[in-house]
Structures are given as C-alpha cells and as structure tokens.
C-alpha positions in Angstrom: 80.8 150.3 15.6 80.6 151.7 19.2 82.1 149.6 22.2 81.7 149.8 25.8 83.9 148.0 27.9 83.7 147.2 31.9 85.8 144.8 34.2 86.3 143.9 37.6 88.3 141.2 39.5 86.0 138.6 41.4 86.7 136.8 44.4 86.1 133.0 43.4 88.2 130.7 41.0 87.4 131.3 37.0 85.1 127.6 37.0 82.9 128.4 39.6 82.6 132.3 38.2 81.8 130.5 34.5 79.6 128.7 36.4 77.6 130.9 37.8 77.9 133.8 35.0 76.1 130.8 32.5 73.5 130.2 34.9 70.9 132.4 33.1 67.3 130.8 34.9 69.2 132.4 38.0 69.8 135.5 36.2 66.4 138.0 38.0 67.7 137.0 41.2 71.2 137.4 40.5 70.8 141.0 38.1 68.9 143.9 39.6 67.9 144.9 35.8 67.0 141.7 35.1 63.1 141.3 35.5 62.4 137.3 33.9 64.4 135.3 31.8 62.7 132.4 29.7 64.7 129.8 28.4 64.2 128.6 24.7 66.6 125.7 24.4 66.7 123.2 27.1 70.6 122.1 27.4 72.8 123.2 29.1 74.5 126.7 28.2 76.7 126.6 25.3 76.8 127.5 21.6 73.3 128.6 20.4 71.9 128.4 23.9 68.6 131.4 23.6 66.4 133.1 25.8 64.5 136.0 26.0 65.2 138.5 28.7 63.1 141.1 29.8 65.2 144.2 31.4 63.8 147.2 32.8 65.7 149.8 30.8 65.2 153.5 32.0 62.2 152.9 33.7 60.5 150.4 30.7 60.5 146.8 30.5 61.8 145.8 27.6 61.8 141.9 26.0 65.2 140.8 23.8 65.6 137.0 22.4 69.8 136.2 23.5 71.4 133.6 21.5 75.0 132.2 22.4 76.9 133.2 19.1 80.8 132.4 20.6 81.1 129.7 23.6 84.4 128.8 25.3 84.0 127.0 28.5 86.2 129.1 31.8 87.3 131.5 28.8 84.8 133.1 27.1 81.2 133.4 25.6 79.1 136.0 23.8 75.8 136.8 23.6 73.5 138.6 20.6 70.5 140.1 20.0 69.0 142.3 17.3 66.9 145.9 18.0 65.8 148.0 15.1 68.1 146.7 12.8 71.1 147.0 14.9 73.1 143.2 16.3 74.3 143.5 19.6 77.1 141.7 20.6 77.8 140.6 24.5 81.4 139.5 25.1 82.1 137.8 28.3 85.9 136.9 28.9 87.1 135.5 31.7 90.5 135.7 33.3 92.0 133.3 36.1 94.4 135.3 38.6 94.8 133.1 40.9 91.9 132.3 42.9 90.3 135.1 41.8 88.7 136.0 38.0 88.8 138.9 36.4 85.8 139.2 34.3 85.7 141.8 31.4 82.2 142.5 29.3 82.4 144.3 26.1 79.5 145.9 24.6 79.6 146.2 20.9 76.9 147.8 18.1 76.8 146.7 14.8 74.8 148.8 12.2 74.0 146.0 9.2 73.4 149.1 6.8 72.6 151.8 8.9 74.1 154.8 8.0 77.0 156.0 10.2 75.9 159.3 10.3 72.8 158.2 11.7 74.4 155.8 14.3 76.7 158.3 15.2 74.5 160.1 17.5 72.8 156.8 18.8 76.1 155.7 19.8 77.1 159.1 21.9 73.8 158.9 23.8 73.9 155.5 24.4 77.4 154.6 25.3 77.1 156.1 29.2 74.0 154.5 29.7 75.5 151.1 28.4 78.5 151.9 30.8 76.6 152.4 33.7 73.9 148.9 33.4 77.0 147.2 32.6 78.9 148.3 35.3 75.5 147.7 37.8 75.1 144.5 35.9 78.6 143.3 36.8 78.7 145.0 40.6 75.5 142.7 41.0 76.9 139.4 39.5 80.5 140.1 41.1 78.5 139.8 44.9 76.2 136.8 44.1 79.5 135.0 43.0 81.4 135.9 46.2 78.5 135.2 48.7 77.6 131.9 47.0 81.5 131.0 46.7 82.4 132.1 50.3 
C-alpha cells in the first residue's frame, strides 16, 4: 500500500475548520482542482455521505463517486473511491492547538488483488503527483478557512 501524507496548521478553531472542510457543495469554489461536485445523499455530511467529484487531473477532467467510509465530528473523517480496481482511501484528521487546527490528509492505495509488482511502479510515479494536489489542495482550503474565519 503506498501513502502520501501532507499537513499544515490553520488559523481558525478545529469546529469551524470541520465545518468548512465537510462543506463539499462549496468544494469548486473553495479547491482550484476541483471543477463540480454533485451531491448524492441529501443530509448533512457524515458516515456514508457520497458525491461525485470531477477534478482536473494533469490537464483531464476526471469524474470519481466519494463515499464517507470513517466520520468523527472535529476529529476525523475519510473519504473513498475506487479507479481500476484500486480503493482509495482519504484521511482527514484534525488537530486543535489552540485556536488554530492542524489538519493532516493521508493518501492511501489499496490494491484488492493487484499484484505488487505491478503496483509497484504505479505507486513511484504517482506518489509526487499525489503530494503535490494534496499539498495545492490543502494550501487552497487552508486560505478559504482563514479569510472566511477572519
């Protein structure tokens, strides 16, 4: 299984960052990469919560159905999807400090009976890509929370 793991600390208090992290209508206005979401369950955001997301990735838009698979209000959540035959797991923790939050993501692959030796290379030429939309992702959500909790 290859992980990829980002963090940063936020400038607003751990509610109001859940808050606004779970508020995934917002999401194309709040994620660069993020070109429409489409909710599929109307309640609020919480265990088995899905959407689909289309993302421009490299260039190409690209549609994924999210489902909530691990919910913890202020602490945690984490999102998955399936691509050619591989679950992709999303883990958002959240940690208060204070006034601030510091968020961590971790980006997990899980090959369901892929060969490793196949996944191997996937993995290497996907991990700094993964880095770096996680880490744009997370610059991008980090200054919509602090300009909408100023």
């Amino acid at each position: 299984m290859a992980t990829v793991k980002v963090s940063a600390d936020i400038a607003a208090p751990v509610e109001r960052v859940f808050e606004l992290f779970t508020d995934i209508e917002n999401g194309p206005a709040r994620v660069g990469g993020i070109r429409a979401i489409k909710v599929l369950t109307p309640h609020e955001f919480s265990l088995g919560t899905r959407w689909l997301e289309t993302r421009d990735i490299v260039g190409v838009e690209d549609d994924a159905e999210m489902e909530v698979t691990a919910f913890e209000k202020n602490h945690g959540y984490t999102i998955t999807h399936r691509k050619a035959g591989v679950r992709i797991d999303t883990e958002f923790t959240f940690e208060a400090r204070g006034a601030a939050t510091k968020v961590s993501i971790e980006f997990a692959l899980n090959p369901h009976g892929l060969p490793p030796a196949l996944l191997s290379p996937l993995e290497w030429a996907m991990s700094s890509k993964v880095r770096s939309a996680l880490t744009s992702d997370l610059a991008d959500l980090k200054a919509s929370v602090e300009k909408l909790a100023a």
